[in-house]
ZADO-1210 file (C-alpha; in nm, 4 decimals, padded with zeros to 6 digits):
<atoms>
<atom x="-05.0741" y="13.1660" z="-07.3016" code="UNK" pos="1"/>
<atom x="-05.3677" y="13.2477" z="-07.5740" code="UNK" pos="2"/>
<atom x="-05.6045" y="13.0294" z="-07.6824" code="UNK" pos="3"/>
<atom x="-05.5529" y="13.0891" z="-07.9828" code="UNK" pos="4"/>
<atom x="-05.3963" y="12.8111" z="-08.2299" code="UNK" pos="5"/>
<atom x="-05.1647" y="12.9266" z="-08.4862" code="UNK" pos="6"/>
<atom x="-05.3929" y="12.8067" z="-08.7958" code="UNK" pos="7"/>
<atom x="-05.7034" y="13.0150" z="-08.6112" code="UNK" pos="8"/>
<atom x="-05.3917" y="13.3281" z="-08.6610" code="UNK" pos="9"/>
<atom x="-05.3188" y="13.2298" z="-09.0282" code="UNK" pos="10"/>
<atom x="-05.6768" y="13.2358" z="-09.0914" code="UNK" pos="11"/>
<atom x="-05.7433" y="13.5953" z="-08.9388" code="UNK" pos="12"/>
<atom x="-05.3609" y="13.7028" z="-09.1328" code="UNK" pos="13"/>
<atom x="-05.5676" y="13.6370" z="-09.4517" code="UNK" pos="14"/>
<atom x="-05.4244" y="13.3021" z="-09.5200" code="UNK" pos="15"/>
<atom x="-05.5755" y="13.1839" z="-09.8388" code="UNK" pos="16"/>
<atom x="-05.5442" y="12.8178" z="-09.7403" code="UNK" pos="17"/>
<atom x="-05.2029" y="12.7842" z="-09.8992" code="UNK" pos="18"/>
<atom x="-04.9278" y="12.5975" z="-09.7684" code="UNK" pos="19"/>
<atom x="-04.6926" y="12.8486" z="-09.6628" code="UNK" pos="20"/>
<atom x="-04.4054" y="12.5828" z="-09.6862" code="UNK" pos="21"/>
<atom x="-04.4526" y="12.5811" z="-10.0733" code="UNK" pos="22"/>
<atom x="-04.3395" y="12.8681" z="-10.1294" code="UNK" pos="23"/>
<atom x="-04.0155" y="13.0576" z="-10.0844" code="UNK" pos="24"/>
<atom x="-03.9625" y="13.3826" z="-09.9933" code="UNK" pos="25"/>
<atom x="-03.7861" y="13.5540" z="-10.2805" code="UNK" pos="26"/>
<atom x="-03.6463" y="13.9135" z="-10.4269" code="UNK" pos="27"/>
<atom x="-03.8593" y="13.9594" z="-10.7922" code="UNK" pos="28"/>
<atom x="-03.8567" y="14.2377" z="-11.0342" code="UNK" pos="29"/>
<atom x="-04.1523" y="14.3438" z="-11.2181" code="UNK" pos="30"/>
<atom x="-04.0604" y="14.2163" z="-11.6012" code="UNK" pos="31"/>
<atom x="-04.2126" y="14.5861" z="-11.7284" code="UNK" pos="32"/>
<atom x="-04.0889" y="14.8557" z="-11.5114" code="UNK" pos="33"/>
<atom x="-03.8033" y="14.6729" z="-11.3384" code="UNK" pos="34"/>
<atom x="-03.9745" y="14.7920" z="-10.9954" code="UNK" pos="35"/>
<atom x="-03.8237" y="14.4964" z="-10.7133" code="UNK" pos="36"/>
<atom x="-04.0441" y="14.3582" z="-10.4794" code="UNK" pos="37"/>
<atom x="-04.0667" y="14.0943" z="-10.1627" code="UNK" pos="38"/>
<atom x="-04.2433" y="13.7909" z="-10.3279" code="UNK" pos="39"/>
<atom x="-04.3146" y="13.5030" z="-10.3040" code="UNK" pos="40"/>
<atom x="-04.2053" y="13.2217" z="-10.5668" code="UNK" pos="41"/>
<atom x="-04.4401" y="12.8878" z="-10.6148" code="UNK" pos="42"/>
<atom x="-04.3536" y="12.5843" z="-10.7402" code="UNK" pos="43"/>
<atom x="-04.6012" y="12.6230" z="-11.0086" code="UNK" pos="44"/>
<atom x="-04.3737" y="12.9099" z="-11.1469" code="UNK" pos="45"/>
<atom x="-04.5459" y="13.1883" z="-11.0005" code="UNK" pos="46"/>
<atom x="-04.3807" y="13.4580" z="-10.8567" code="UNK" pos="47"/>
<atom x="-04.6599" y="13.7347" z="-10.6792" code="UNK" pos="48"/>
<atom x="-04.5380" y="14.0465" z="-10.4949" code="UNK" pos="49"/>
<atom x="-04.5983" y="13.9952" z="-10.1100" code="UNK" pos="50"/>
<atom x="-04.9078" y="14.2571" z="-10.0772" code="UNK" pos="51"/>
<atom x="-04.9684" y="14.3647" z="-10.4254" code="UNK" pos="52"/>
<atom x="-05.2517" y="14.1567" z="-10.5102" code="UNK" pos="53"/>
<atom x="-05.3165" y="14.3282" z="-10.8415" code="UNK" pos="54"/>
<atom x="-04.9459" y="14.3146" z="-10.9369" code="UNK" pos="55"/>
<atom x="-04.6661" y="14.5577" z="-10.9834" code="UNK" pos="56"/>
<atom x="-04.7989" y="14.9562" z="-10.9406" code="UNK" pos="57"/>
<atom x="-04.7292" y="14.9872" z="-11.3449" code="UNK" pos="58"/>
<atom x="-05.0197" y="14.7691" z="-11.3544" code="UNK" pos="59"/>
<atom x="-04.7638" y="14.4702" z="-11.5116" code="UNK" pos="60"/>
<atom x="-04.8239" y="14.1097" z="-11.3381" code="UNK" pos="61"/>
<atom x="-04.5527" y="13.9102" z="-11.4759" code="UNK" pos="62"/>
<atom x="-04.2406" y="13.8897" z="-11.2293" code="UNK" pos="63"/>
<atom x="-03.8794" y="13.7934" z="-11.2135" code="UNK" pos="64"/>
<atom x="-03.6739" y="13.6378" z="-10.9718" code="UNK" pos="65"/>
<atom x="-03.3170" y="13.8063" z="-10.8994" code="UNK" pos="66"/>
<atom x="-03.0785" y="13.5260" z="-10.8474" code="UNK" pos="67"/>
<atom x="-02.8195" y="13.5928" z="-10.6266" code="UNK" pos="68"/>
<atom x="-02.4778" y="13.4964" z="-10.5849" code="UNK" pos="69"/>
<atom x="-02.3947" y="13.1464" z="-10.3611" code="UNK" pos="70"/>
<atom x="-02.3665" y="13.2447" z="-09.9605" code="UNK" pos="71"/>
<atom x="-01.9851" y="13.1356" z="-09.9885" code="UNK" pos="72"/>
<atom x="-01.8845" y="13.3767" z="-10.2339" code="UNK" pos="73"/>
<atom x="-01.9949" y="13.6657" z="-10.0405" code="UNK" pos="74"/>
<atom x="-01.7373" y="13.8529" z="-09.8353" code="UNK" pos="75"/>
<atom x="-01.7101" y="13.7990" z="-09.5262" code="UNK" pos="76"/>
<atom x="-01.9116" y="14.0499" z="-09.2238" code="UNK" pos="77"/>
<atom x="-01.7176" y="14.3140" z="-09.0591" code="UNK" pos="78"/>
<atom x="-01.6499" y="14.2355" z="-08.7141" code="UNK" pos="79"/>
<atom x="-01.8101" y="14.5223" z="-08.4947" code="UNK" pos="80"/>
<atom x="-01.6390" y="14.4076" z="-08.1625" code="UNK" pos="81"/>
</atoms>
């Protein structure tokens, strides 16, 4: 086992100090270009693209969540058995 703590990780991951529980992992769209990126959405309002610190590569930094449909409505997984 390492004895290393999992805040001494976050800090070395380039943790910022945030609280990664206030945020949600989301799908965004740059409002510009339309390019779709992993982001993160705040509570604040915020949406940032996970690992594009300056913002979408059109140089835009305004972003979009894409709302998707309820988990119920999807259809249903092939069965690979």
């Amino acid at each position: 086992m390492s004895d290393c703590s999992m805040d001494d990780r976050s800090k070395r991951a380039g943790d910022t100090g945030r609280n990664a529980e206030q945020s949600r992992k989301v799908a965004a769209t740059c409002t510009s270009c339309n390019a779709v990126y992993a982001a993160e959405a705040w509570p604040d309002g915020k949406v940032r693209p996970i690992g594009r610190r300056e913002g979408c590569r059109c140089g835009e930094t305004d972003f979009k969540v894409i709302e998707t449909a309820e988990s119920d409505s999807m259809p249903p997984r092939p069965d690979n058995s």
